[in-house]
N, C-alpha and C positions, 0 to 999 in steps of 0.2 A: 504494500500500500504506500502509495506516496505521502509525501509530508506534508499534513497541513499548510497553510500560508497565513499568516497574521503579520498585518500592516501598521505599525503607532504612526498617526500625525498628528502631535499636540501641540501648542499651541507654542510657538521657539522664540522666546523675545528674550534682549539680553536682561530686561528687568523682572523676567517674572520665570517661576522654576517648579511651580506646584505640579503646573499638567504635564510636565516631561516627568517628575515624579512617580505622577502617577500613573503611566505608563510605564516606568519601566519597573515598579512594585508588580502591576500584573502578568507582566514579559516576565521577569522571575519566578513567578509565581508557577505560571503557567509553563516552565520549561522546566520546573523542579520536577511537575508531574507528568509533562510529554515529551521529555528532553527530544529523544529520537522520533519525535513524530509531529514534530513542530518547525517549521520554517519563521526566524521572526526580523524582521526588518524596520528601520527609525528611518523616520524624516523627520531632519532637522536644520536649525538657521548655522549655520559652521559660526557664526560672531558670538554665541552664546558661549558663559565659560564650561559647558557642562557636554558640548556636541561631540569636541573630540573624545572625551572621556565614554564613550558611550558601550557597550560591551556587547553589545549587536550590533551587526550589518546595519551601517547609516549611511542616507544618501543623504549628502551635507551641501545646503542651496546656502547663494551670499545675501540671500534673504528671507523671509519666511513665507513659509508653502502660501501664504494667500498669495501672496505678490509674485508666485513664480507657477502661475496656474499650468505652462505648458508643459513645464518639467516633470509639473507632478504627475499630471495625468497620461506622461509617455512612459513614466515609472508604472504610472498602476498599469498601463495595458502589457507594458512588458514584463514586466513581476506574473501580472494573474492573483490577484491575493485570492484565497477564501471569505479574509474578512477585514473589512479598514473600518482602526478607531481614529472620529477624526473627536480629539480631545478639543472642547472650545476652537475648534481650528473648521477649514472647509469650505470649498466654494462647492455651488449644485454643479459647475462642469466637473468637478473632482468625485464627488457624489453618483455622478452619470457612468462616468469612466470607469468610476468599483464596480457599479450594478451590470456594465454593459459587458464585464468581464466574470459577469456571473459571483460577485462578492456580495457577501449582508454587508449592510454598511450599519455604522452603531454613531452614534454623535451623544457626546456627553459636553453638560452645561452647566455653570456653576451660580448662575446669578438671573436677575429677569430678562437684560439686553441679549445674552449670551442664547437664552431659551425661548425668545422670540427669535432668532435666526432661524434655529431650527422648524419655526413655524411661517419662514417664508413660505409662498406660495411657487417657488422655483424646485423649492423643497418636495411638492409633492409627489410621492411615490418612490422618493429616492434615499429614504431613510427606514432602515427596517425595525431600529429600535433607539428612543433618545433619554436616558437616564438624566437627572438633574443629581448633582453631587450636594444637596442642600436639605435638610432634616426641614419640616414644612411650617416651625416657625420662625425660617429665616430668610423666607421666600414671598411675595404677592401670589394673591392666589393669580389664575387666568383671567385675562380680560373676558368680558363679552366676547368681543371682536374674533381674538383665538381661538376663544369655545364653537363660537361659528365657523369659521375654518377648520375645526377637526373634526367638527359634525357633517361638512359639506367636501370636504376633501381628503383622500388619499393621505394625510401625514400622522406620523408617529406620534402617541400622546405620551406626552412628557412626565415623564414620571420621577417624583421624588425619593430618593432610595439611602438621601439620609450623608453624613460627612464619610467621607474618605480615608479608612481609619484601619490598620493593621494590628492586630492584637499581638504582642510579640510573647513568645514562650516564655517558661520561667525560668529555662537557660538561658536564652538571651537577656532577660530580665537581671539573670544574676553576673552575667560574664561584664557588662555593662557598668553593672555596679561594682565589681572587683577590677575592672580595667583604669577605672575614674578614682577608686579608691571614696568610695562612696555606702551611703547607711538609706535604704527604703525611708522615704517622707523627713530627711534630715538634712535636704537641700532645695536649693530652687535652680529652675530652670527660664534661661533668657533668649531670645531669638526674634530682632527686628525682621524676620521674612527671609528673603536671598542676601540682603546684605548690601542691595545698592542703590536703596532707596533713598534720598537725599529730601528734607525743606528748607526752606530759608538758607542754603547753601551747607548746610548741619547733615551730618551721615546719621540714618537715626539707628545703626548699629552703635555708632559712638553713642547718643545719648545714653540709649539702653544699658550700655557698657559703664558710664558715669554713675547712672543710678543704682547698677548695681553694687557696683562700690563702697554706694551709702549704704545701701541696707544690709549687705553682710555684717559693714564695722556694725551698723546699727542692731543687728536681730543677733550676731555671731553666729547664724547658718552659714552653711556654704554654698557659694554658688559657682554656674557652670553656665558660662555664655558664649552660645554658638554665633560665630561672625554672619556665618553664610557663605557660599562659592562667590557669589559677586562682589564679595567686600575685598578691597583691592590697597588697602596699606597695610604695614605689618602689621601681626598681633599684638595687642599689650604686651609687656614684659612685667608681669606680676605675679606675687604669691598670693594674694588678696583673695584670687578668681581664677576657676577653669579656664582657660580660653582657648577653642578651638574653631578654627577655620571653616570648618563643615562637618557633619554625622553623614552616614548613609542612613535613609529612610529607617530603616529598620530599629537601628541606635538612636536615634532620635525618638522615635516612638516609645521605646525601650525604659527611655531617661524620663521623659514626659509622663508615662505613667507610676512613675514611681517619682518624681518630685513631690515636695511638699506643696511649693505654688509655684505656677509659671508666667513670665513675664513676658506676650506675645504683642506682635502684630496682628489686626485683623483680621488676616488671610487667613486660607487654610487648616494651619496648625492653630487657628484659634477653636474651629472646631471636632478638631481629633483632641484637644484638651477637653472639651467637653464630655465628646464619646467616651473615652480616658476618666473622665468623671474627676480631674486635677483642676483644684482652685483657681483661677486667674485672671491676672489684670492686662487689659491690653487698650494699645493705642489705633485709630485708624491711620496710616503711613501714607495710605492713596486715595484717591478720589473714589475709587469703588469700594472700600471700606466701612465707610460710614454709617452707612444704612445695615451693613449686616451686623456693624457693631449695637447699633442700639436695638437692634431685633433678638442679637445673646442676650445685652443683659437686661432684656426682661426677662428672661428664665433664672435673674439673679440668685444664678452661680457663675456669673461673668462681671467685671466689675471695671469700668472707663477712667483711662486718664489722660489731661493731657498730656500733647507730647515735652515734654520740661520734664527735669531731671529733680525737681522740688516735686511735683504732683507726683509721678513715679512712683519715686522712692516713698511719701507716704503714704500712697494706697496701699502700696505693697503691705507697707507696715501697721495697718490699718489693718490688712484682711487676715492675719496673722494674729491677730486677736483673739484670743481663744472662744470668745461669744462669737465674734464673726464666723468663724471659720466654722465652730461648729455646726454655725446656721447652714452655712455653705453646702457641708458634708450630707444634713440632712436634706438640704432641699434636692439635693443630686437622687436619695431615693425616691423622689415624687416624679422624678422630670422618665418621662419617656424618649428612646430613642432606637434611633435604627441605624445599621451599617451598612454602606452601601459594597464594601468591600466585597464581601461575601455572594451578592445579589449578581455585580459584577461579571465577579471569577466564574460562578456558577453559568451565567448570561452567557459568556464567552463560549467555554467549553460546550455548552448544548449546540450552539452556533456552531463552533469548529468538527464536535466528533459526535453531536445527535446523542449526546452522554451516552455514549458508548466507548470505547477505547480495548 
């Protein structure tokens, strides 16, 4: 039998690193269990710091798959995939070009602008399944207008399946904690995002890194602040604080659910700490932020600051409170949630081997 064919196109920008993440957790995943019966292929932007590094077959564009529609689509017809994830990424000629080649095509979305693409009207018939990466109260519901468009056309209904969240064993759990030299809920954890996101001309890795400072001398926890792949001057040179450059997904999840609180951006890892059910204060860093921060912390067990290394550092120490925290702990037993990870992996594999193998 020949080898499956799985296509990742996520979304390759040099500032953003979630959806190549998340892609290549499932490409692991998925090759742990079909190593020899799996074909896996990347497209990606070669400017990103993460493309060369990449450990599968990558076709490296000097721009991102939107902006190189011909390349891409002369890849799918010459590949053949079985199945292309276009992660927040994808034009409908790209989309055409999977189906005409006899591929499912799968389009995942993490926000409303992102899951209204997928309900263009170019879209129709050319997506076979569109997962939203978003637990449902951190999303708008559908418009009218949508809801009409999927009652009257051919397109995928968009489905919520919850944050993007890897449970790591409790080897990894432990290898983790003895490689960092570290005690389960006896540290915190800090990660401005990729690492190169900048305001006011301010790195908000540095901020993050300053407030962490305060609050170790201030709480005597220890802590462990990941720069990110994008952050592009040296490390601190300090005993104060962990610091390291970048985890692989896996260590980072690892670390996150065994901190005491974590100190995030926005994005992504703000809600694998919730899945993770780990305390946390975070900042919005980007303009699409915003809104999904104040939609966590009504589920207050997320808690906003701003970006200032004063605000920071007291929330921190604020939620470290023993009344706080324990509010915190309990209200994580009320809150429901789901992972999409699993939903995913499972999706995938029916698609590729009709869960059969």
């Amino acid at each position: 039998m020949s080898n499956k064919r799985l296509l990742f196109i996520p979304v390759s920008s040099p500032q953003g690193i979630g959806e190549y993440m998340r892609s290549l957790q499932l490409a692991h995943t998925l090759t742990s269990e079909y190593d020899k019966q799996l074909d896996i292929h990347f497209i990606l932007n070669k400017h990103t710091a993460y493309a060369k590094s990449c450990p599968f077959p990558t076709l490296l564009l000097n721009q991102s798959a939107t902006k190189e529609n011909t390349r891409v689509c002369q890849f799918i017809e010459q590949y053949k995939p079985d199945v292309v994830l276009f992660d927040c990424a994808g034009r409908a000629e790209q989309m055409k070009a999977a189906r005409n080649v006899g591929a499912k095509v799968v389009f995942i979305s993490q926000h409303a602008k992102k899951r209204a693409k997928g309900l263009k009207l170019n879209r129709a018939g050319l997506i076979d399944t569109h997962w939203v990466v978003q637990p449902d109260y951190c999303i708008d519901p559908l418009s009218w207008y949508e809801k009409l468009k999927l009652n009257m056309l051919p397109l995928a209904y968009p489905e919520n399946v919850g944050p993007f969240t890897v449970f790591a064993s409790e080897q990894q759990k432990s290898d983790v904690l003895t490689r960092y030299n570290l005690q389960e809920k006896e540290f915190f954890i800090v990660n401005a995002g990729s690492g190169g996101h900048t305001i006011n001309g301010q790195s908000c890795a540095d901020i993050y890194y300053k407030a962490a400072l305060i609050i170790a001398k201030k709480t005597g926890i220890k802590g462990v602040v990941v720069f990110g792949p994008n952050y592009t001057s040296p490390l601190p040179d300090t005993d104060e604080l962990t610091c390291l450059a970048s985890l692989q997904g896996e260590e980072f999840l690892a670390l996150l659910s065994q901190a005491k609180v974590a100190l995030l951006s926005a994005g992504d890892t703000l809600l694998q700490a919730i899945a993770l059910q780990t305390p946390a204060i975070a900042c919005a860093i980007s303009k699409d932020q915003g809104e999904r921060l104040t939609r966590c912390t009504r589920t207050e067990v997320v808690y906003q600051a701003q970006l200032n290394i004063v605000d920071i550092s007291e929330k921190v120490q604020t939620l470290l409170t023993e009344s706080r925290y324990k509010y915190i702990i309990d209200k994580y037993s009320t809150l429901e949630t789901i992972h999409s990870f699993d939903i995913i992996t499972q999706g995938l594999k029916n698609m590729l081997f009709d869960n059969t193998h």
